[in-house]
Every structure is written in C-alpha cells, then in structure tokens.
Backbone as CSV, one residue per row, in Angstrom:
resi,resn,N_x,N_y,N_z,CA_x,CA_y,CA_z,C_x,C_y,C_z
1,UNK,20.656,-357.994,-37.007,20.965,-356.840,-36.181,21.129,-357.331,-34.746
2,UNK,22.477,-356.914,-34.329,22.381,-357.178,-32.954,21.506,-356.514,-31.911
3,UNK,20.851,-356.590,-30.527,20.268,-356.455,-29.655,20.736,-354.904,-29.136
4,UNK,21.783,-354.682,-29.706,22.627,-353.759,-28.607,22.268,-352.499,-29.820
5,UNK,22.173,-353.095,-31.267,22.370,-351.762,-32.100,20.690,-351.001,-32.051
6,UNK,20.844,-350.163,-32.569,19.753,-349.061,-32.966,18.908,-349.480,-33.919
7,UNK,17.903,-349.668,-34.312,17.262,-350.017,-35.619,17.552,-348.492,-36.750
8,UNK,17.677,-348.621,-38.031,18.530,-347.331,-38.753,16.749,-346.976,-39.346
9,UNK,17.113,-345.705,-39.702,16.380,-344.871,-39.748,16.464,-344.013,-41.170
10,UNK,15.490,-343.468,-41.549,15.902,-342.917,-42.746,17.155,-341.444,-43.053
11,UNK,17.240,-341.152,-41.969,18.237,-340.586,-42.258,19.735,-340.692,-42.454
12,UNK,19.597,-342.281,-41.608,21.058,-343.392,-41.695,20.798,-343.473,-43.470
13,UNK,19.794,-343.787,-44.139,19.648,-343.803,-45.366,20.259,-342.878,-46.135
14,UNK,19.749,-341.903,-46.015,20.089,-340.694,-46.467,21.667,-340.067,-46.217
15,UNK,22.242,-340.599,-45.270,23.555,-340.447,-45.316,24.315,-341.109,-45.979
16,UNK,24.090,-341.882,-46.030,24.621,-343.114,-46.766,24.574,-343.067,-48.753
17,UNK,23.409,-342.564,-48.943,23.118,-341.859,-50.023,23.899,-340.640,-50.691
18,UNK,24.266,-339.927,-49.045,25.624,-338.863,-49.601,26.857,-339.378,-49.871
19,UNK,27.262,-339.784,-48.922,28.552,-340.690,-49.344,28.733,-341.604,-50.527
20,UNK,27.686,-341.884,-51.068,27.615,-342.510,-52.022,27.648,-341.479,-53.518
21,UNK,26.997,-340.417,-53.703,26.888,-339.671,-54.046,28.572,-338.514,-54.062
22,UNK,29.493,-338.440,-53.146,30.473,-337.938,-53.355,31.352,-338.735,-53.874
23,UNK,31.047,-340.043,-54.455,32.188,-340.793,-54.935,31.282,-341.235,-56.246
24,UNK,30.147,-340.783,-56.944,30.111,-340.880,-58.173,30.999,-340.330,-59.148
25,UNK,31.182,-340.717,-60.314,32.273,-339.930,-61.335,31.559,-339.387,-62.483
26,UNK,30.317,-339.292,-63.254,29.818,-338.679,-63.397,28.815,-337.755,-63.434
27,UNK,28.030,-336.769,-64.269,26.669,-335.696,-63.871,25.463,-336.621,-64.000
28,UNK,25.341,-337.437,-65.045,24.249,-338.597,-64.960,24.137,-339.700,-63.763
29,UNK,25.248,-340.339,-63.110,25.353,-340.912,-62.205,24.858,-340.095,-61.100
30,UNK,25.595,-338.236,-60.922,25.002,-337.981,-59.746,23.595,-337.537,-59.356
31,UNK,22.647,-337.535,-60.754,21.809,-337.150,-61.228,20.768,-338.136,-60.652
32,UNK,21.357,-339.525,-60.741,20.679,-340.406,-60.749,20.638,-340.817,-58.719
33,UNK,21.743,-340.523,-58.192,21.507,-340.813,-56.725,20.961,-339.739,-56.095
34,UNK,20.598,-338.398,-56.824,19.837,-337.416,-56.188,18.324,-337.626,-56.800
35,UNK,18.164,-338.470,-57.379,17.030,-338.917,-57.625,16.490,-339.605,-56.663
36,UNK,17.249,-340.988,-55.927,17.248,-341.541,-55.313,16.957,-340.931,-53.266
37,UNK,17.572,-340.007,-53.746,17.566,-339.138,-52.446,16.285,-338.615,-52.021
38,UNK,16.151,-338.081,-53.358,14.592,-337.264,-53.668,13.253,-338.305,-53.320
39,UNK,13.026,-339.602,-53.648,12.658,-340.852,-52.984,12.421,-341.080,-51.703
40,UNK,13.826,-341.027,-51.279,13.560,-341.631,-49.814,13.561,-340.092,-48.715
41,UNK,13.251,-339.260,-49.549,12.690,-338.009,-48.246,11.499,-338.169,-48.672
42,UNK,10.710,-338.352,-50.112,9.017,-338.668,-49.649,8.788,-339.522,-49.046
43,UNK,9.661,-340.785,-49.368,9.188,-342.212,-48.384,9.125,-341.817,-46.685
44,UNK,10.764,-341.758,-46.596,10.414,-341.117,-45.318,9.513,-340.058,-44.647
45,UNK,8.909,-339.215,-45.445,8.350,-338.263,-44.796,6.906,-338.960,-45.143
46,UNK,6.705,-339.467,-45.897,4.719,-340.270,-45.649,4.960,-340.804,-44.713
47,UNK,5.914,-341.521,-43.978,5.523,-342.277,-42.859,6.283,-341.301,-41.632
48,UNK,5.595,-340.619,-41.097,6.050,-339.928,-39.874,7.138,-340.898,-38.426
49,UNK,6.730,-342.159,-38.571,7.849,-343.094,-37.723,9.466,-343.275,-38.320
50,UNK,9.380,-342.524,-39.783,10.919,-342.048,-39.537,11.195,-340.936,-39.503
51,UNK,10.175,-340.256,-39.033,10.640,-338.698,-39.266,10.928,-338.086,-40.373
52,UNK,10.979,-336.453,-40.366,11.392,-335.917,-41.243,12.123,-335.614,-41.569
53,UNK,13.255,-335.390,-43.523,14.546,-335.007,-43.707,13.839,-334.558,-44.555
54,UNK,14.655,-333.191,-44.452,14.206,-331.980,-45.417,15.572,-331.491,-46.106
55,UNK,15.331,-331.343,-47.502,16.278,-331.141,-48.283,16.002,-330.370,-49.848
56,UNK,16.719,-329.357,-49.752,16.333,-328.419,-50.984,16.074,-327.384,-50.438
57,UNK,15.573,-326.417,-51.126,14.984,-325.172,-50.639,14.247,-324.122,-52.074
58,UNK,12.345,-324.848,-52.463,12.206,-324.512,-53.121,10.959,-323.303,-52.940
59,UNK,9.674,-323.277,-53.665,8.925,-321.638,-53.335,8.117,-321.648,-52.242
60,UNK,7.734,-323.506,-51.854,7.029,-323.796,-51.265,7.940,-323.084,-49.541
61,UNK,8.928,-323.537,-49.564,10.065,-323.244,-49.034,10.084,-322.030,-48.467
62,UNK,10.292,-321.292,-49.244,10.214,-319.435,-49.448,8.720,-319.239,-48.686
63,UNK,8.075,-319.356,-49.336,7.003,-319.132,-48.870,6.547,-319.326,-46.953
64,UNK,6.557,-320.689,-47.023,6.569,-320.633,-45.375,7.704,-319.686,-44.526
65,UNK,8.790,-319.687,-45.419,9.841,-318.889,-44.745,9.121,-317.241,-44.440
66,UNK,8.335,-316.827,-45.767,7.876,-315.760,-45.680,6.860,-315.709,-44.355
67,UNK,5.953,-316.765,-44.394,4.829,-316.736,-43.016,5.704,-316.627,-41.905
68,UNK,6.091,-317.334,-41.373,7.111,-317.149,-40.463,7.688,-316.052,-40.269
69,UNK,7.980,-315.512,-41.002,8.762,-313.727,-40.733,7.691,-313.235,-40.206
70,UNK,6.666,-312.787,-40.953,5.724,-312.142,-40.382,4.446,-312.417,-39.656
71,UNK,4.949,-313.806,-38.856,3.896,-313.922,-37.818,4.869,-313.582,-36.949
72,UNK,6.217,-313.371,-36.431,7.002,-313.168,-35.809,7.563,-311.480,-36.024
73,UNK,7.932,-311.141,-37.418,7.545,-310.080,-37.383,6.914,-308.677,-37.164
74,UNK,5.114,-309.104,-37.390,4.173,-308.468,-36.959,4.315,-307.163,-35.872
75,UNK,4.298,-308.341,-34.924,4.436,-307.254,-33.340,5.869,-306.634,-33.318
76,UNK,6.659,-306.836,-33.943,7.791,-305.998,-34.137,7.773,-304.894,-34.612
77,UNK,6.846,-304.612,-35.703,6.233,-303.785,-36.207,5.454,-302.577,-35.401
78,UNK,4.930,-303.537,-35.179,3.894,-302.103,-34.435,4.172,-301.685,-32.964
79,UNK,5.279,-302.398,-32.564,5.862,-301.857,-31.195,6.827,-301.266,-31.135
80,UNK,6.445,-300.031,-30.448,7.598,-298.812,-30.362,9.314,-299.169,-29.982
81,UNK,9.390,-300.164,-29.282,10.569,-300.798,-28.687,11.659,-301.053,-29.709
82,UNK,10.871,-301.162,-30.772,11.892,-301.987,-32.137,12.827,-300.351,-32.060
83,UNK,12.527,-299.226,-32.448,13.131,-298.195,-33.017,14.050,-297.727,-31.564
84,UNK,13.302,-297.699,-30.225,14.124,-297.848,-29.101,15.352,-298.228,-28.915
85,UNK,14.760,-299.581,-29.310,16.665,-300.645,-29.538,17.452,-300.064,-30.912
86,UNK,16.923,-299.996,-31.331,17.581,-299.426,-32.699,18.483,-298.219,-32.248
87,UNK,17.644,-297.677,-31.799,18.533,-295.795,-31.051,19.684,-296.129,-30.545
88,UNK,19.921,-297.331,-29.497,20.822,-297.928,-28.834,21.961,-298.079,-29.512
89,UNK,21.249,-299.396,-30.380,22.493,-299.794,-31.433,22.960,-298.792,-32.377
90,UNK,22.283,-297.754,-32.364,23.294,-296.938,-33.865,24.181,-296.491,-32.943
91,UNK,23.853,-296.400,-31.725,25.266,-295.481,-30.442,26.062,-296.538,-29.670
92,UNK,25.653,-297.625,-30.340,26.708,-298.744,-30.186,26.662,-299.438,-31.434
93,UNK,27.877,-298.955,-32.174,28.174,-300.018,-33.417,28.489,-301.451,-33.226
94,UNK,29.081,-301.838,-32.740,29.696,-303.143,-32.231,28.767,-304.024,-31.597
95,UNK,27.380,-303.372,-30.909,26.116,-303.643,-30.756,25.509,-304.390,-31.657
96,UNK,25.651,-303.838,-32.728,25.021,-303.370,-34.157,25.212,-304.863,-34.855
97,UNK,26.657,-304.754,-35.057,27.149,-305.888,-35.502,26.938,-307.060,-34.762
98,UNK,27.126,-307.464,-33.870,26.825,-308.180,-32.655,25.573,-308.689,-32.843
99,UNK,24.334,-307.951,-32.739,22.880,-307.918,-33.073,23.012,-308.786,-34.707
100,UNK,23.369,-308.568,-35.121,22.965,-309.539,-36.601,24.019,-310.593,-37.028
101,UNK,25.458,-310.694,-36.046,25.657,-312.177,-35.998,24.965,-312.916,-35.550
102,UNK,23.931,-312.503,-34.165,23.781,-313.328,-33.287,22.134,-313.580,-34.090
103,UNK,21.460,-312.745,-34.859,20.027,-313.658,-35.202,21.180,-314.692,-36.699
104,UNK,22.339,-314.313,-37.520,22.273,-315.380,-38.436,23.011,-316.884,-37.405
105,UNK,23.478,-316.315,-36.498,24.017,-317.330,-35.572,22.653,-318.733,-34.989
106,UNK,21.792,-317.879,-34.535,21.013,-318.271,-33.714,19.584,-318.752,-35.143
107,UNK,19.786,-318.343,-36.322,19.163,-318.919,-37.506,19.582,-320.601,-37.965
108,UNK,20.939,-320.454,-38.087,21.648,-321.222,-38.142,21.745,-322.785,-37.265
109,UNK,21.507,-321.976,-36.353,20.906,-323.106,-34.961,19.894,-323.565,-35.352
110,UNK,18.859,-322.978,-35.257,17.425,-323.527,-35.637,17.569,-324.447,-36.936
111,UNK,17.876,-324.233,-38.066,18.145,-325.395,-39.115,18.835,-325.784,-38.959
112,UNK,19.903,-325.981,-38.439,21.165,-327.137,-38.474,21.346,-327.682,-37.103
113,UNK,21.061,-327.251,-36.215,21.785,-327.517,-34.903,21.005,-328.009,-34.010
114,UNK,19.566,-327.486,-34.013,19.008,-327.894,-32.923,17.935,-329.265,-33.450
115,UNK,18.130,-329.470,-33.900,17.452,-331.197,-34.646,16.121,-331.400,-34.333
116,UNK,15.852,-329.771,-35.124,13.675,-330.035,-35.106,13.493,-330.536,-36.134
117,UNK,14.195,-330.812,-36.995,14.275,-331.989,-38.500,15.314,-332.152,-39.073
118,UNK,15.580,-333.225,-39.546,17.119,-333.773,-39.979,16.857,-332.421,-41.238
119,UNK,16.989,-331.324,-40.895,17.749,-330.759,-42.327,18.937,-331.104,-43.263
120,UNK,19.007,-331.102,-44.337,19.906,-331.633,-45.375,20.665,-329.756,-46.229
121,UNK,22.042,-329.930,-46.033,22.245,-328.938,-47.690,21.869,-329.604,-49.068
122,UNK,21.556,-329.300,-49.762,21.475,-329.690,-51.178,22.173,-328.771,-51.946
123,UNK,22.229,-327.581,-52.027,23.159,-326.470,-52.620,23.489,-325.560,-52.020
124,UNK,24.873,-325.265,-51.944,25.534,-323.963,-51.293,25.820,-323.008,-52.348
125,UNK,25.475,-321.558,-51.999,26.019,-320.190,-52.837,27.227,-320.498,-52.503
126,UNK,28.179,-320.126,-53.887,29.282,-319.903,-53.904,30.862,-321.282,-53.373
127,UNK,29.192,-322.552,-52.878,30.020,-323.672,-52.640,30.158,-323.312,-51.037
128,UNK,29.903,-322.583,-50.477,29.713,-322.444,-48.424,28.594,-322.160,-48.144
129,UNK,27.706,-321.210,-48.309,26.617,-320.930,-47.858,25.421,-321.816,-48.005
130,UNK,24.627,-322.725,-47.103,23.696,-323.163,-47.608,22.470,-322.825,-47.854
131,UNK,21.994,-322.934,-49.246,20.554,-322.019,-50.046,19.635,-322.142,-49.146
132,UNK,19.130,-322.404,-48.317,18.452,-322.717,-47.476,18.644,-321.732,-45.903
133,UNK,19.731,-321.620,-45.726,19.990,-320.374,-44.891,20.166,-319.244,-45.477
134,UNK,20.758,-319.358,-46.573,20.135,-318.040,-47.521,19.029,-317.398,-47.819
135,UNK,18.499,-317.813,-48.231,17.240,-317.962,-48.190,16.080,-317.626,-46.900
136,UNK,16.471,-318.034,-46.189,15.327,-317.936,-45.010,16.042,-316.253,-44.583
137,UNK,17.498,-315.847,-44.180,17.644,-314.948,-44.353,17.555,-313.893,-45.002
138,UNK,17.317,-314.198,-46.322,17.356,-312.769,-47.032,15.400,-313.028,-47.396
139,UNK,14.851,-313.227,-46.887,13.437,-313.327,-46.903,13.494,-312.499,-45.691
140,UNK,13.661,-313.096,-44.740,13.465,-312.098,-43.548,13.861,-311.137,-43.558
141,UNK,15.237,-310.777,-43.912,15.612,-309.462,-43.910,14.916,-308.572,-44.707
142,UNK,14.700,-308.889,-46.180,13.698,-307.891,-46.972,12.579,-307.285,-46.450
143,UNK,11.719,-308.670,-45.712,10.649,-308.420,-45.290,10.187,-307.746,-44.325
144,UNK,11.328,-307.919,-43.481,11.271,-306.602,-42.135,11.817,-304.803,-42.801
145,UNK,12.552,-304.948,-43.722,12.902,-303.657,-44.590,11.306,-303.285,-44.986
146,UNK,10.632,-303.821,-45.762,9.469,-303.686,-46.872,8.045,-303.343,-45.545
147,UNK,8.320,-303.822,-44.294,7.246,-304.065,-43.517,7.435,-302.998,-42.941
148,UNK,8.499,-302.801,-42.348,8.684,-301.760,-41.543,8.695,-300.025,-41.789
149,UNK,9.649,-300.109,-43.735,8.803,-299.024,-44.301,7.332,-298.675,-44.741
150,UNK,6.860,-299.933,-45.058,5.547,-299.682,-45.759,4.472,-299.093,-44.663
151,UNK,5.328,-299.414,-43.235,3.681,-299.086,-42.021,4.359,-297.747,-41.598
152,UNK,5.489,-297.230,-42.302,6.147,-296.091,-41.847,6.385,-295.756,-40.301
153,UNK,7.096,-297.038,-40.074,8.374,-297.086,-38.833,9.610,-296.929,-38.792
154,UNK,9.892,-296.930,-40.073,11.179,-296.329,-40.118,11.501,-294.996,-40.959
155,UNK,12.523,-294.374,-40.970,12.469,-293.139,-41.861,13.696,-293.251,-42.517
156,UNK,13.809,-293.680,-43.785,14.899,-293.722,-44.485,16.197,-292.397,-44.855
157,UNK,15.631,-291.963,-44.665,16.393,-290.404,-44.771,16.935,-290.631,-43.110
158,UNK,16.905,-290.562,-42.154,17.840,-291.096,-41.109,18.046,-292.627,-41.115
159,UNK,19.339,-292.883,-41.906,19.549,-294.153,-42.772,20.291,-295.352,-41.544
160,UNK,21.399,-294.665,-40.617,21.567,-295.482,-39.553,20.352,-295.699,-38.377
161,UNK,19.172,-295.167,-38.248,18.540,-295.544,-37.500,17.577,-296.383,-38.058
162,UNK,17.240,-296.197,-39.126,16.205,-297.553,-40.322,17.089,-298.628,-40.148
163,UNK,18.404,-298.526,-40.407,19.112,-300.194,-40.440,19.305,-300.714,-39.088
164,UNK,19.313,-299.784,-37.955,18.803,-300.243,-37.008,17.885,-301.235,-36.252
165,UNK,16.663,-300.448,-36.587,15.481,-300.595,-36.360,15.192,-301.903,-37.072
166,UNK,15.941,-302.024,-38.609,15.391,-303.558,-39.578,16.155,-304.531,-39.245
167,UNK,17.205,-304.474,-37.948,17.939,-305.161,-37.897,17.404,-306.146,-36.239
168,UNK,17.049,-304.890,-35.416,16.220,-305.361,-34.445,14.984,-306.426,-34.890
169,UNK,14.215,-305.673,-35.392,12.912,-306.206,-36.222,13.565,-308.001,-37.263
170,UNK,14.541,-307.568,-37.394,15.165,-308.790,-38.657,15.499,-310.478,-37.474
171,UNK,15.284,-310.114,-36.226,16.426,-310.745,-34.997,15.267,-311.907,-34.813
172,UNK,13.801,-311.766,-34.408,12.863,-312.698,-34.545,12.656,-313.568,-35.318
173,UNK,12.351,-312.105,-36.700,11.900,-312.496,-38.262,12.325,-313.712,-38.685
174,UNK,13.918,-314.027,-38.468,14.893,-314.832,-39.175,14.228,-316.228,-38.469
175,UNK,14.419,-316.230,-37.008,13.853,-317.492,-36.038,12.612,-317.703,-36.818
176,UNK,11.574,-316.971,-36.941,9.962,-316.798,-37.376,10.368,-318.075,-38.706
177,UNK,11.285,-317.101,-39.220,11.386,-317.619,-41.007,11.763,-319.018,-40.884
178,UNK,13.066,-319.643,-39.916,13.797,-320.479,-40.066,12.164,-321.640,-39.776
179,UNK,11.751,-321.231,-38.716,10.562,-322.064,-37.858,9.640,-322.543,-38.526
180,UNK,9.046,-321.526,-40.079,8.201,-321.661,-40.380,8.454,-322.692,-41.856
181,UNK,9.652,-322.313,-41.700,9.987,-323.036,-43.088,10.136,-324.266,-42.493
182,UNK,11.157,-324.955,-41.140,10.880,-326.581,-41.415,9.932,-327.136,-40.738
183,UNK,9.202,-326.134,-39.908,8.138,-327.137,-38.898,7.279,-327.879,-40.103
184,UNK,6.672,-327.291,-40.662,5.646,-328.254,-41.617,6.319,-329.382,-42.369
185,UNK,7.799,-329.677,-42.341,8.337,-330.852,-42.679,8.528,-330.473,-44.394
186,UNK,8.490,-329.751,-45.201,8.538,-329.657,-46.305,9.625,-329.650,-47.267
C-alpha cells in the first residue's frame, strides 16, 4: 500500500462483495456471496475499529424501530400542539403533503445519507423501495395512528383532522424510528 492511500475498511469489503455478487450467474452462487456478506458485517461489527455496516432489516430491526417511534413519539402525544398543526394542515393541503414528503425525505437522510452507519439495501419492495425504509416507516406511521387513537387525541369521525394530527405526530416518529433502529449498530 502506498503512503498516500487510505488503509480499506470493511465497508471497501463489503462493496466489493456487491459487485461481486451482481455478476454471479446463479441462486446458489448468490446465496453463497450473501453468505459471505453476512460474515463480514459480524466481523466487522465485533471489532468497532471498522465500524458498523448494517444490512437487512429483521424483528430485531422492527423492534428498535418501534422504540424509537415512541420515545420520540411520546411527547407528541400528549401535547396539544400536535392537533394545532394538524388544524393548519387540513386548511392547507399542499401543507399536508409537503409535511409527509419532508419526514419520508428527511427519514431517508438519516439511513442513507447522513453516514451514522454504513447502511446497506439488502431487499427492495417491488425492486425500489428499500425494506428497511419501509419498514421504519410504516412502523412509525401505524404507531403514531394506534398511539394517538388509543390516548384519544384524535377523533376519527373528523377523518381529515386525525390524518392530520398522525401525520404531524408521524414527522419525529419516523426520525425516532430511523435513529433507533441503526444507532445500536444492528
């Protein structure tokens, strides 16, 4: 290695592992370098000096995603402000919409963009979406629906101001969810 280069890292690994992996030709072959993959994210992740690459998205997964909603959640809940903003946005649609690009926007960031851990896709819905942003989203979103009716903050029978209100409440949740799912490196 020359003086000038970088020493590589496990995620140079792990890339390298993909590329390798899109030019297998068969399901046993690719079977066998996602095995390999599966390897060098425990290797790498017992030793914290290469950091963490996180890849998959399984209950363990879900689960922190779930803590995360509702430690972030919580006070969304029980503060009057959530249904406030909500009032707003049902009298601004475009608000509305706006408001829930910008938490899957700003979700999106947090796992992919802002490099609090080499996140990995491993499977996309439908071949675009990655399960993993799926996931952390539709956890949050339920959970601010289920939370927010169950403490009876919202009133479903006025149906644009509940989707409101779960959408405000959903804008943290998602950050909460995304946060909770990769900080622990899992």
């Amino acid at each position: 290695m020359a003086p000038s280069e970088e020493p590589h890292d496990i995620g140079d690994v792990f890339d390298q592992l993909e590329l390798l992996a899109e030019t297998v030709d068969s399901p046993e072959e690719r079977e066998q370098v996602e095995e390999v993959m599966r390897m060098a994210v425990e290797a790498g992740n017992a030793d914290s000096s290469f950091g963490q690459v996180i890849w998959g998205f399984d209950r363990a997964d879900a689960a922190e995603a779930l803590l995360g909603s509702l430690l972030f959640g919580i006070p969304m809940a029980v503060e009057g402000g959530t249904e406030e903003v909500g009032r707003f946005l049902v009298a601004h649609p475009l608000s509305l919409v706006g408001t829930m690009l910008f938490a899957i926007g700003l979700t999106t960031g947090v796992l992919y963009i802002a490099d609090i851990q080499d996140v990995r896709v491993k499977h996309r819905l439908f071949g675009v979406i990655p399960r993993r942003l799926a996931g952390v989203l539709s956890i949050s979103f339920i959970t601010a629906v289920l939370l927010l009716t169950a403490w009876g903050r919202i009133n479903w029978a006025m149906t644009p101001l509940a989707i409101a209100s779960v959408t405000v409440a959903f804008v943290p949740m998602s950050i909460g969810a995304a946060l909770g799912d990769i900080l622990p490196g899992s």
